[in-house]
OpenMM code with the backbone's topology and positions (N, CA, C; nanometers):
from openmm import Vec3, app, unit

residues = "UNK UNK UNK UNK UNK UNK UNK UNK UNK UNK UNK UNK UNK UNK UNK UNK UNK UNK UNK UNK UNK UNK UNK UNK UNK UNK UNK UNK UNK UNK UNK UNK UNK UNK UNK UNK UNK UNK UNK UNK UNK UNK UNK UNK UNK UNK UNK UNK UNK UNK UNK UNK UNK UNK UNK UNK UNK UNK UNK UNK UNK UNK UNK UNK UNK UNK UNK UNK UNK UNK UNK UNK UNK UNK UNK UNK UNK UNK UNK UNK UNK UNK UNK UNK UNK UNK UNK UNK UNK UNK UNK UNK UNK UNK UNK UNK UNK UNK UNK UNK UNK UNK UNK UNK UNK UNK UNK UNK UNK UNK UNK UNK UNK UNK UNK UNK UNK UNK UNK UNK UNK UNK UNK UNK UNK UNK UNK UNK UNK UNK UNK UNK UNK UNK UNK UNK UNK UNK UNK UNK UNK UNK UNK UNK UNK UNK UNK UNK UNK UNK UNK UNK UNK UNK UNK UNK UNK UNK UNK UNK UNK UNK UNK UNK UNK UNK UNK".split()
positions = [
    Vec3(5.2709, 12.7369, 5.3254),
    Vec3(5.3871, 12.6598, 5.3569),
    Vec3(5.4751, 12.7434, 5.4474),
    Vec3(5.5226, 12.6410, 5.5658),
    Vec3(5.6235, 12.7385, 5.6256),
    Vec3(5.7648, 12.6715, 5.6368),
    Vec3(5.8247, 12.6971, 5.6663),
    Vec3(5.9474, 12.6964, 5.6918),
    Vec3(6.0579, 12.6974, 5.8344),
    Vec3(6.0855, 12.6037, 5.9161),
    Vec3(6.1167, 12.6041, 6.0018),
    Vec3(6.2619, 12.6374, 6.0271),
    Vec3(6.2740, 12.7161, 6.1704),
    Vec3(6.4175, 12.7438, 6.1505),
    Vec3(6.4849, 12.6811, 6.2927),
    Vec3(6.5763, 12.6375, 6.2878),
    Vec3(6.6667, 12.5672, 6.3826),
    Vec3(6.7725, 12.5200, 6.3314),
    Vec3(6.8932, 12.5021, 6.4377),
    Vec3(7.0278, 12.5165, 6.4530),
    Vec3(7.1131, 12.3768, 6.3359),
    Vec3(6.9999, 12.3499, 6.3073),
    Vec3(7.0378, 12.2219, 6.2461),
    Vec3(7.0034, 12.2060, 6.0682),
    Vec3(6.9149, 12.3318, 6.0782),
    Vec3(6.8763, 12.3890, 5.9304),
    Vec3(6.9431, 12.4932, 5.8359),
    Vec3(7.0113, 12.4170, 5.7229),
    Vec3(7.1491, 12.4845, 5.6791),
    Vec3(7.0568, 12.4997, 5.5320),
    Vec3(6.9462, 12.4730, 5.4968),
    Vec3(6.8653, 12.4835, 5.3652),
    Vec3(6.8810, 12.6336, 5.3575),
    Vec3(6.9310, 12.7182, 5.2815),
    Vec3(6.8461, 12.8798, 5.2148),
    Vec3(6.7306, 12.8759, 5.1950),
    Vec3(6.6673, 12.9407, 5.2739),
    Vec3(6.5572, 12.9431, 5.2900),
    Vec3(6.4921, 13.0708, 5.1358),
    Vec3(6.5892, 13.1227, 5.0878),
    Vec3(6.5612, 13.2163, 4.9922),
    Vec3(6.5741, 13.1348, 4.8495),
    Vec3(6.6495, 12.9875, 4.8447),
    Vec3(6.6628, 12.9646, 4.7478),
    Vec3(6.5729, 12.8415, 4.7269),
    Vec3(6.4709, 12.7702, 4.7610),
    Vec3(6.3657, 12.6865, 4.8019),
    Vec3(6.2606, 12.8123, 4.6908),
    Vec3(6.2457, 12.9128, 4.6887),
    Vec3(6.1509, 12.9695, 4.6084),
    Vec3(6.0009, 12.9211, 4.6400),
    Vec3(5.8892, 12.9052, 4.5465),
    Vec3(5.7681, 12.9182, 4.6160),
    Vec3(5.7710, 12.7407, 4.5804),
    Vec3(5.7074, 12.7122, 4.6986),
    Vec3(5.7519, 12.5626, 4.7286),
    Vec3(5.5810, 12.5102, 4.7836),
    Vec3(5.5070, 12.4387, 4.6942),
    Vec3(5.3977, 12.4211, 4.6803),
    Vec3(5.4005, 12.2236, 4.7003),
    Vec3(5.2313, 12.2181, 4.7414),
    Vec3(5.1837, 12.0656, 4.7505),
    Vec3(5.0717, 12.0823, 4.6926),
    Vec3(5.0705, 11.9376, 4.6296),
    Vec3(4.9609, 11.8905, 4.6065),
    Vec3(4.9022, 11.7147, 4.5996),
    Vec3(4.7150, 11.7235, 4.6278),
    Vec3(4.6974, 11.5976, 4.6363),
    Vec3(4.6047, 11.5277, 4.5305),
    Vec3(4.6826, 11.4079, 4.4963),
    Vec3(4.5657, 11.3525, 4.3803),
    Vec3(4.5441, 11.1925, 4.3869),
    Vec3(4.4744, 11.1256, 4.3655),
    Vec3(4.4660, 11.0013, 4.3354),
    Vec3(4.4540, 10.9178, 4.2586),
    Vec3(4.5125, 10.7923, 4.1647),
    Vec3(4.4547, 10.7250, 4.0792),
    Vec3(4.3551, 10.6686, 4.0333),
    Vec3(4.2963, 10.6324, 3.9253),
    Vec3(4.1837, 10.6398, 3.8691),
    Vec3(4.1355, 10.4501, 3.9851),
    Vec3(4.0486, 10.5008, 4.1071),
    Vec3(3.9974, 10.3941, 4.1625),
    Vec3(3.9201, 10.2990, 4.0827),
    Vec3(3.9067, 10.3195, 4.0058),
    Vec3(3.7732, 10.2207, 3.8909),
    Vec3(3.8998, 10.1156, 3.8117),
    Vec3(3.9800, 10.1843, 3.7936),
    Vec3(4.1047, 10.1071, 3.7480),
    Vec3(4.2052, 10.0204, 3.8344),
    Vec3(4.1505, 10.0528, 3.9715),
    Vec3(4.2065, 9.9612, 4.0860),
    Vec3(4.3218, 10.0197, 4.1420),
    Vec3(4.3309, 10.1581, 4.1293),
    Vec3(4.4348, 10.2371, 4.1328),
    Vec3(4.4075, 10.3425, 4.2422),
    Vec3(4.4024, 10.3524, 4.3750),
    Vec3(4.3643, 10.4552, 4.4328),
    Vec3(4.4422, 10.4885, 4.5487),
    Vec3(4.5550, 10.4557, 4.5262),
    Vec3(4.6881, 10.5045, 4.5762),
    Vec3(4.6773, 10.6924, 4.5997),
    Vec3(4.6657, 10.6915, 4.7226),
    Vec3(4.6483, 10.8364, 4.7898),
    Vec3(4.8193, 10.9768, 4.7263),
    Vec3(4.8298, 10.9812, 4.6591),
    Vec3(4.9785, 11.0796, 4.6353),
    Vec3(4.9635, 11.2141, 4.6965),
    Vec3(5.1083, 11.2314, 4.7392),
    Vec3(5.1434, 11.3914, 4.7987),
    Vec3(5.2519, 11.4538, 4.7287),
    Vec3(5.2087, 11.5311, 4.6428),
    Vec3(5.4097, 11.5713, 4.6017),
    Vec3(5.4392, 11.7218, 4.6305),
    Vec3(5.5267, 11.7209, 4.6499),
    Vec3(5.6141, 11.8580, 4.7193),
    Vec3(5.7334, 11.8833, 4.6043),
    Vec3(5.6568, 11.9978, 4.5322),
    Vec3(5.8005, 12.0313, 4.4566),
    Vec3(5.7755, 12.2385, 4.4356),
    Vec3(5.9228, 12.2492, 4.3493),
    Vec3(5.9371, 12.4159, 4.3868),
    Vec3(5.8921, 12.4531, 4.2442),
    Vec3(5.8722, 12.5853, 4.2240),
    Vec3(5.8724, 12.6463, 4.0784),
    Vec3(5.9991, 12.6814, 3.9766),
    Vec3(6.1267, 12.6639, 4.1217),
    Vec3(6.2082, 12.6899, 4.0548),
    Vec3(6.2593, 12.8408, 4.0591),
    Vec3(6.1937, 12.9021, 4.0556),
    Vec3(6.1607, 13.0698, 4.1313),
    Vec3(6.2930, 13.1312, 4.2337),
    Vec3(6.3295, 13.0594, 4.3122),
    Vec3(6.4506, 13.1091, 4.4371),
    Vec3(6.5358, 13.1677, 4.3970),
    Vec3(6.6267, 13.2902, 4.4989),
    Vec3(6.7001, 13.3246, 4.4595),
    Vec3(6.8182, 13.1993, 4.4153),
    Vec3(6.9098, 13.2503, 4.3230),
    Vec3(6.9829, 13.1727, 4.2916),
    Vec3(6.9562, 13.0436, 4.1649),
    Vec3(6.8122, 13.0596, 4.1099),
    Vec3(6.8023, 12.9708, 4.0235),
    Vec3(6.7149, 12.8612, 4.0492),
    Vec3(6.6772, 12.7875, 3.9510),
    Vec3(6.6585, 12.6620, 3.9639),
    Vec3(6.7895, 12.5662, 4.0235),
    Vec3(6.8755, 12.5863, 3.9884),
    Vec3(6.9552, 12.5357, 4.0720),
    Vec3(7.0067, 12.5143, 4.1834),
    Vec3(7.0239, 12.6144, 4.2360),
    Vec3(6.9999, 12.6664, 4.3939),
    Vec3(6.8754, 12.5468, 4.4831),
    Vec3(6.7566, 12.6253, 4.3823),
    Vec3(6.6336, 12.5456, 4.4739),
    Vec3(6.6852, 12.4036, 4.4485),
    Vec3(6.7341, 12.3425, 4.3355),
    Vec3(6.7547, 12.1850, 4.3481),
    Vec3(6.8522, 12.1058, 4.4995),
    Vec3(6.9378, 12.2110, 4.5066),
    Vec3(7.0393, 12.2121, 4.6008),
    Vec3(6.9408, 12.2252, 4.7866),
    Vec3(6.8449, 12.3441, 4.7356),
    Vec3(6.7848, 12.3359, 4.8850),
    Vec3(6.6612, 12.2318, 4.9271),
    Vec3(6.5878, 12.1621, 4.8082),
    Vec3(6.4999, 12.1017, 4.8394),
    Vec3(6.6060, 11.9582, 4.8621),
    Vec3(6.6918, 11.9083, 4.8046),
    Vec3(6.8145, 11.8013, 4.8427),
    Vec3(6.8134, 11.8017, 4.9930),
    Vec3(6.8710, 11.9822, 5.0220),
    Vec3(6.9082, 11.9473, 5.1597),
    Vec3(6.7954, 11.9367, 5.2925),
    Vec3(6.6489, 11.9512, 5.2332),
    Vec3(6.5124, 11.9111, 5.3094),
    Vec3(6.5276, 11.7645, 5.3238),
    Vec3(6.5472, 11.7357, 5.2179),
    Vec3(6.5331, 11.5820, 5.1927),
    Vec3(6.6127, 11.4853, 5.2742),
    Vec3(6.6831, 11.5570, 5.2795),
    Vec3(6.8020, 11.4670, 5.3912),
    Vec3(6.7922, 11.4758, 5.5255),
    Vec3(6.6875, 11.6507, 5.5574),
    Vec3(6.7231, 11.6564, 5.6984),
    Vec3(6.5881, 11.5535, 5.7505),
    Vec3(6.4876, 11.5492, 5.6276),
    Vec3(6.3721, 11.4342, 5.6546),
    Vec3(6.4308, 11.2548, 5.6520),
    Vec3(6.5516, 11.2887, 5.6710),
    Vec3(6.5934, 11.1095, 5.6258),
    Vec3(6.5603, 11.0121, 5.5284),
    Vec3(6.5704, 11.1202, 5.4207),
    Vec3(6.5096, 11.0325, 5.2848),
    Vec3(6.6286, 11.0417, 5.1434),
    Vec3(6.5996, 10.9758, 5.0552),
    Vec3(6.7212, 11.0416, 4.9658),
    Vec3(6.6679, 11.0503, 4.8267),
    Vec3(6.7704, 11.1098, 4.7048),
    Vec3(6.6837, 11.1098, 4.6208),
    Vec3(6.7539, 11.0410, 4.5226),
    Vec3(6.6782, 10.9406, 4.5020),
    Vec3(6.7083, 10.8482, 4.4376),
    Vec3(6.6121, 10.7419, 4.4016),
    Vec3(6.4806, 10.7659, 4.4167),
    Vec3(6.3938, 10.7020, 4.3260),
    Vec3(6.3120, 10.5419, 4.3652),
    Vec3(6.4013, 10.5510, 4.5001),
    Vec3(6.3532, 10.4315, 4.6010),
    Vec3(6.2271, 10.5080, 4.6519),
    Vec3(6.1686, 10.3569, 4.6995),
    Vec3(6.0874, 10.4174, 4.8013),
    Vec3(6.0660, 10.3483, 4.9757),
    Vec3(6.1017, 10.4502, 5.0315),
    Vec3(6.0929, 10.4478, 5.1806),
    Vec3(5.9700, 10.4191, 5.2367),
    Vec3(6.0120, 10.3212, 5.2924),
    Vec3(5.8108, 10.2987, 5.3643),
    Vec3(5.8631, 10.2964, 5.5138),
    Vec3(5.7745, 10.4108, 5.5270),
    Vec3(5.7564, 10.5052, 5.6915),
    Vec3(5.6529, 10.4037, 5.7976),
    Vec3(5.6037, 10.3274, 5.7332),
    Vec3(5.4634, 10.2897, 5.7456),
    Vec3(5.4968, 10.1987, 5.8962),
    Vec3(5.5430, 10.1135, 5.9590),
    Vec3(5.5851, 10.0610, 6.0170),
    Vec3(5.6153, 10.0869, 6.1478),
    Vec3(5.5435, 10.0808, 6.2853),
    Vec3(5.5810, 10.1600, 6.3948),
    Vec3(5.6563, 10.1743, 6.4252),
    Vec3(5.7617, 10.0746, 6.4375),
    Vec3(5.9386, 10.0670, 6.4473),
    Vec3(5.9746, 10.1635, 6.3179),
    Vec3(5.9359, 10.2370, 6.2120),
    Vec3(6.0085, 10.3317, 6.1638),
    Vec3(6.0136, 10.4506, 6.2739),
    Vec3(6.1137, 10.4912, 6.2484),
    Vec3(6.1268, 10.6551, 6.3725),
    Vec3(6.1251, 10.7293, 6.2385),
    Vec3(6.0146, 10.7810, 6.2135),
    Vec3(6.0688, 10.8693, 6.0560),
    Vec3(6.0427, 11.0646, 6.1242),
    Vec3(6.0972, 11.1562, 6.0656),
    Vec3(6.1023, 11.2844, 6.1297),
    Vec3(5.9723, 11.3092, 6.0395),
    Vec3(5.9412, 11.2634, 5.9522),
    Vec3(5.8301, 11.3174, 5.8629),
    Vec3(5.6955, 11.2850, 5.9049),
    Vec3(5.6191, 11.3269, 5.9087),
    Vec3(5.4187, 11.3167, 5.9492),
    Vec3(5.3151, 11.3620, 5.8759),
    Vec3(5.2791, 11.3102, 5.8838),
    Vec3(5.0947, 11.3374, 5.7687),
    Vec3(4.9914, 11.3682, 5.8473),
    Vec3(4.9275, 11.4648, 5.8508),
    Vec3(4.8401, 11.4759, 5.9251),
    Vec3(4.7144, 11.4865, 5.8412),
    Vec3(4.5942, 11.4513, 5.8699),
    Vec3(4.4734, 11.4894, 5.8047),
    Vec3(4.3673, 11.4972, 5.8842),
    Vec3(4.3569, 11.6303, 5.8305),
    Vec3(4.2338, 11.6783, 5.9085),
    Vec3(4.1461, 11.8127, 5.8730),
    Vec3(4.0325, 11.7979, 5.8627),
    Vec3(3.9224, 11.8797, 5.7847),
    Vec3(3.9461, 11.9202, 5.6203),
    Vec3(3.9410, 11.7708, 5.5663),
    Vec3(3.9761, 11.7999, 5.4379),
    Vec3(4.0699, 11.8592, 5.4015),
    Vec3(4.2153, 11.8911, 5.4527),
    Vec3(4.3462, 11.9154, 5.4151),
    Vec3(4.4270, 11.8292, 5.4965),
    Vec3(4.5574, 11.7700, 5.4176),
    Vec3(4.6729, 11.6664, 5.3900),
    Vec3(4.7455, 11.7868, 5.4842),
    Vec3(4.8406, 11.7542, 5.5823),
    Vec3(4.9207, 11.8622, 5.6212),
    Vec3(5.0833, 11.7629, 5.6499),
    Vec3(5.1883, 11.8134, 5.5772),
    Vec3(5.2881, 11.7620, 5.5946),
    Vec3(5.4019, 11.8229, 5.6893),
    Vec3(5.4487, 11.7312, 5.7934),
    Vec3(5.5059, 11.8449, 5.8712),
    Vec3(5.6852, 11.7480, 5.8518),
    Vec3(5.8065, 11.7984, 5.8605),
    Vec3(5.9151, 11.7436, 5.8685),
    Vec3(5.9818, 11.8459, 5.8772),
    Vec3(6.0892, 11.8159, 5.8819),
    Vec3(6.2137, 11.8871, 5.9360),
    Vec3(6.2600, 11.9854, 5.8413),
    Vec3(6.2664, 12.1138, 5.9001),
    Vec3(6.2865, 12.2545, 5.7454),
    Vec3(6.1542, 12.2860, 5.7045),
    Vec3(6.0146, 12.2211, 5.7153),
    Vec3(5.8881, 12.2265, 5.6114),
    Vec3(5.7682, 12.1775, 5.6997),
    Vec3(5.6596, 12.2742, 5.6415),
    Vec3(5.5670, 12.2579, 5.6978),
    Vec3(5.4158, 12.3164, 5.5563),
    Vec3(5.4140, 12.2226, 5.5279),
    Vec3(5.3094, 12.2623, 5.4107),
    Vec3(5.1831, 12.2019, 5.4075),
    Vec3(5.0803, 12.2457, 5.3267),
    Vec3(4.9761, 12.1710, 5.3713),
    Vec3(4.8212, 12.2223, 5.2170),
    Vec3(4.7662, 12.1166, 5.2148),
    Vec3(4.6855, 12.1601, 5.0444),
    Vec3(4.5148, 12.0876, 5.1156),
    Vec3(4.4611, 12.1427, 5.0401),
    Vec3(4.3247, 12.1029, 5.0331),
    Vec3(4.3214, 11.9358, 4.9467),
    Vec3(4.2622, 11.7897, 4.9721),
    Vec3(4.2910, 11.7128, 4.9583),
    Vec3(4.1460, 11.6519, 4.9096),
    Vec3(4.1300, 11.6391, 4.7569),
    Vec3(3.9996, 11.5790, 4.7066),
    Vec3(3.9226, 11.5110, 4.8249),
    Vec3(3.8245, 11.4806, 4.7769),
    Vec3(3.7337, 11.4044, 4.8778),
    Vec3(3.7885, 11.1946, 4.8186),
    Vec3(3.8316, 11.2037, 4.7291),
    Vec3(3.8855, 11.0816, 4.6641),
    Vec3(4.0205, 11.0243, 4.7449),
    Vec3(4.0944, 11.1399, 4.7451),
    Vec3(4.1839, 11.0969, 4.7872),
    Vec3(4.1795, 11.1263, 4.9728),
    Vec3(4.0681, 11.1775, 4.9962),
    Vec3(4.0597, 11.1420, 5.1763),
    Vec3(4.0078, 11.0199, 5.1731),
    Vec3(3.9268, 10.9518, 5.0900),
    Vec3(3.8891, 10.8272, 5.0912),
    Vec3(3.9750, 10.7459, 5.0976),
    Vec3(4.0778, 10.6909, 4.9830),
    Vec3(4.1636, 10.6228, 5.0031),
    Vec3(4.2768, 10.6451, 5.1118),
    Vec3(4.2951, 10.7500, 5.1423),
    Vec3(4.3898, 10.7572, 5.2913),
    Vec3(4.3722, 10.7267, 5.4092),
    Vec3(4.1949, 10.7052, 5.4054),
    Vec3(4.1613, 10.6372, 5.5125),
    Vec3(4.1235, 10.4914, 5.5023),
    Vec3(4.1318, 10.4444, 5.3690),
    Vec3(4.1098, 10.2900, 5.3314),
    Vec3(4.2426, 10.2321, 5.3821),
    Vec3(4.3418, 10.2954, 5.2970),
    Vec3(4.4733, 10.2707, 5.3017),
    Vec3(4.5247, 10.2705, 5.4470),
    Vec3(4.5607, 10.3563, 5.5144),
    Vec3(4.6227, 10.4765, 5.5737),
    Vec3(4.7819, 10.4718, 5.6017),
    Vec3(4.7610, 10.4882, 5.4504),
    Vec3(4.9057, 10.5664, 5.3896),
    Vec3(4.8912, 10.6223, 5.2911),
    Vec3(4.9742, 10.7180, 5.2634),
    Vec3(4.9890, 10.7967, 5.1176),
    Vec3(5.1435, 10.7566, 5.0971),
    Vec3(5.1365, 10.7997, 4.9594),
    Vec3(5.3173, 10.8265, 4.8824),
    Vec3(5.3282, 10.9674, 4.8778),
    Vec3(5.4213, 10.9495, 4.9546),
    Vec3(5.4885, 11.0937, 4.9363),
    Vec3(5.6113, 11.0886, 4.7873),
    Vec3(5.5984, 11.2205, 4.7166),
    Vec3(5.6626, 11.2434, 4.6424),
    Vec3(5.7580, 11.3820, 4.6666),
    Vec3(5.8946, 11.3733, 4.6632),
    Vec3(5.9256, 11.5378, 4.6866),
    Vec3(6.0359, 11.5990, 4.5655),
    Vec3(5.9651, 11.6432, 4.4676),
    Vec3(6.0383, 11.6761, 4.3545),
    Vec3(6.1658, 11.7548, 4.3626),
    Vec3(6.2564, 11.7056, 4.3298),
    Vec3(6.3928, 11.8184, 4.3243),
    Vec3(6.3826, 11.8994, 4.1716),
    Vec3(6.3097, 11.8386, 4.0776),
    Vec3(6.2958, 11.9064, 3.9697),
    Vec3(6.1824, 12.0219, 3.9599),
    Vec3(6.2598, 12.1381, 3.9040),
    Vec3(6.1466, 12.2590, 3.9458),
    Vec3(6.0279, 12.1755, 3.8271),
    Vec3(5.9294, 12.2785, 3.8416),
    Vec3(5.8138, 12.2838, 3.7986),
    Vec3(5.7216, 12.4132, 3.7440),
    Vec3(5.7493, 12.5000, 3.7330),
    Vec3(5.7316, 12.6635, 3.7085),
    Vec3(5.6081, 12.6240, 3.6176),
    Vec3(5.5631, 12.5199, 3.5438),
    Vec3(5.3711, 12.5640, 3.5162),
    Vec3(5.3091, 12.5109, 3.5688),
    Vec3(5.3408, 12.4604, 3.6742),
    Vec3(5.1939, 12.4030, 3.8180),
    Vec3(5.1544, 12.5298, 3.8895),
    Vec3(5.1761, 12.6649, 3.8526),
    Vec3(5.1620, 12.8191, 3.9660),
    Vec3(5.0801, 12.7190, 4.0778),
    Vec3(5.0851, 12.7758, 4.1811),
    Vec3(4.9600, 12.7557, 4.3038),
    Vec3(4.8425, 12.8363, 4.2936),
    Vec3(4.7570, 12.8060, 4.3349),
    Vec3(4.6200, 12.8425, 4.2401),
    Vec3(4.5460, 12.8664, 4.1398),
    Vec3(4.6404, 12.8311, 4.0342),
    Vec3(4.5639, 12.7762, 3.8807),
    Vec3(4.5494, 12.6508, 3.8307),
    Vec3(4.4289, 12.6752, 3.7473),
    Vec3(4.4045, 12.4618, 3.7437),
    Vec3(4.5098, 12.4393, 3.6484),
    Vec3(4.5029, 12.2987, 3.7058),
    Vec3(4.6111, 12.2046, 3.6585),
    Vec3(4.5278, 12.0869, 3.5811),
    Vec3(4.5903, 12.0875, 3.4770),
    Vec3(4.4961, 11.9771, 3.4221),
    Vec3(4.5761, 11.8135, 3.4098),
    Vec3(4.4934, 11.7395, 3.4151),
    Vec3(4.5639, 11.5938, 3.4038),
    Vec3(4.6730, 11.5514, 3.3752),
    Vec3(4.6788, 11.5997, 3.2303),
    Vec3(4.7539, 11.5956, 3.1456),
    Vec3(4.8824, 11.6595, 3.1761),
    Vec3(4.8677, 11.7784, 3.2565),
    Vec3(5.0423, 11.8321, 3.2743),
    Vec3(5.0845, 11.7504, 3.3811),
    Vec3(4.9829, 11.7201, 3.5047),
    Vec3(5.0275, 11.6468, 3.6170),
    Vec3(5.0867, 11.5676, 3.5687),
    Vec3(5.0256, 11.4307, 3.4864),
    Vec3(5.0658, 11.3446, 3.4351),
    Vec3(5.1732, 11.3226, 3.3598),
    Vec3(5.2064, 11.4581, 3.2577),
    Vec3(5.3419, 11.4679, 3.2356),
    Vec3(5.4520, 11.5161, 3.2783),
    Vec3(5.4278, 11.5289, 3.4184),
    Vec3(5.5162, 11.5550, 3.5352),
    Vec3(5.5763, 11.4395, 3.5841),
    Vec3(5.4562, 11.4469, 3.6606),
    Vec3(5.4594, 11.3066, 3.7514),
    Vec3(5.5256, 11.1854, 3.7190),
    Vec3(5.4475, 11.1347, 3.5521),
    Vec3(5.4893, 11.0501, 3.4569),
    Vec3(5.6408, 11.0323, 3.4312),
    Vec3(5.7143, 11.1398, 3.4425),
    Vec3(5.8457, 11.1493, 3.3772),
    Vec3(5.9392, 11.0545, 3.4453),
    Vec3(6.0341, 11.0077, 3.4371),
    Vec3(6.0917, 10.9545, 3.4609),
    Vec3(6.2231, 10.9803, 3.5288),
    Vec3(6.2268, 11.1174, 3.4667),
    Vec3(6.3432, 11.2306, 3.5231),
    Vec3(6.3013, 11.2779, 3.6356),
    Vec3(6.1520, 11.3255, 3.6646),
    Vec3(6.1206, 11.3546, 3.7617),
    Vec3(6.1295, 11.2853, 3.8485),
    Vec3(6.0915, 11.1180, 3.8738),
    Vec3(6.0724, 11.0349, 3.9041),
    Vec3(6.2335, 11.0029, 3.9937),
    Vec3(6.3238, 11.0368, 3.8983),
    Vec3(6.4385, 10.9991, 3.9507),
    Vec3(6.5313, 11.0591, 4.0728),
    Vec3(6.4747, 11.2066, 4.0135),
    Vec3(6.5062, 11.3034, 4.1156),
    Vec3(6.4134, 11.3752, 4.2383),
    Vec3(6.3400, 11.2774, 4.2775),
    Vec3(6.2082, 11.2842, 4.4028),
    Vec3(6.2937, 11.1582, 4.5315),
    Vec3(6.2434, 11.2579, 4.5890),
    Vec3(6.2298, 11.1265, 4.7599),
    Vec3(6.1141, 11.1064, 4.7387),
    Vec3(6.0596, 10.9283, 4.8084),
    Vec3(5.9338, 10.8556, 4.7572),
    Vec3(5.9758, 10.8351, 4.9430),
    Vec3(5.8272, 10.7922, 4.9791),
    Vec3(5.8507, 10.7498, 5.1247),
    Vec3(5.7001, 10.7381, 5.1182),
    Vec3(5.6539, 10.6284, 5.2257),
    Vec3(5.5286, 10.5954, 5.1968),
    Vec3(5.5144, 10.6054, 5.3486),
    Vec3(5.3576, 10.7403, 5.3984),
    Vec3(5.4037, 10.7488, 5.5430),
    Vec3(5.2481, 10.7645, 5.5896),
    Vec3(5.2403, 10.7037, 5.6996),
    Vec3(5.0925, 10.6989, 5.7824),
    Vec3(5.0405, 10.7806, 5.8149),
    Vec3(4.9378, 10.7694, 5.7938),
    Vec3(4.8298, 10.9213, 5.8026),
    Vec3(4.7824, 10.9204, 5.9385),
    Vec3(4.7844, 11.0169, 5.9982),
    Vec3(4.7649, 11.0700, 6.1383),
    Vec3(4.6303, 11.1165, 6.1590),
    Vec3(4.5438, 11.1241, 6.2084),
    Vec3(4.4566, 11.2049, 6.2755),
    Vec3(4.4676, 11.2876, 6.4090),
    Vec3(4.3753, 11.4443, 6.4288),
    Vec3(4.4065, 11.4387, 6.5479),
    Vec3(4.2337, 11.3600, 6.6309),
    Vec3(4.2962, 11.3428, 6.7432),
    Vec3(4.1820, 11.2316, 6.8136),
    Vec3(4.1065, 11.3716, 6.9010),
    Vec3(3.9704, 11.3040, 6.9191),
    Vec3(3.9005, 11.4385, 6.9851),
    Vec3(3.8139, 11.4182, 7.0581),
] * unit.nanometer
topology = app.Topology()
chain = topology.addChain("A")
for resn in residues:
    res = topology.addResidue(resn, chain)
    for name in ("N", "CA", "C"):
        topology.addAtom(name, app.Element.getBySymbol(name[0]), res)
């Protein structure tokens, strides 16, 4: 994940802490195969979990989204959205304003992103400190993440078109 810097980027970049993605999909057999992206922190930054709540807020805004539990659909050519999805060689790459992150993306969920071609973006303001990046995650915690309702409340949702590059 990187981090972009310009005159217009007032996020602490120290208080964002380790600021991770990931991609999963719903159970397709269940008719459920809604492509997801969520972007949230560990909580880790200087300054706290709090801090990071304050700096992933101010990502969120400079992406034109808010947090409040709506969901934004990017999807639409007449949207001008600052946010982009890119996919390509089996990794989801999210690029927007302040952020630039990017995860290895099941083969399930490249399927449905190209059935679809859209994903939900999710961008958690609530830390998360037992998802580490590179240890498995099992269903069950995702799910009682994801699931929550608190979490739920405090995420930007935006539903945004998946890009390729052409070659």
């Amino acid at each position: 994940m990187t981090l972009a810097n310009s005159a217009k980027n007032t996020v602490q970049r120290g208080h964002l802490g380790t600021v991770s993605m990931l991609a999963w999909t719903g159970d397709p057999d269940a008719g459920h195969d809604m492509p997801y992206l969520l972007v949230y922190s560990l909580g880790d930054g200087d300054g706290g979990p709090e801090a990071g709540v304050t700096a992933l807020e101010g990502l969120i805004r400079q992406g034109g989204l808010a947090v409040d539990g709506t969901l934004t659909d990017a999807t639409p050519t007449s949207f001008n959205s600052p946010i982009r999805l890119l996919v390509q060689g089996g990794r989801a790459v999210l690029n927007m304003p302040g952020l630039s992150a990017q995860c290895p993306a099941p083969v399930e969920w490249l399927a449905a992103a190209e059935s679809r071609g859209h994903a939900h973006l999710l961008i958690s303001t609530r830390p998360w400190p037992e998802a580490t990046p590179g240890e498995p995650l099992t269903e069950e915690l995702l799910q009682s993440y994801v699931g929550d309702e608190g979490t739920l409340l405090a995420a930007a949702h935006a539903l945004l078109p998946v890009s390729r590059l052409r070659g």
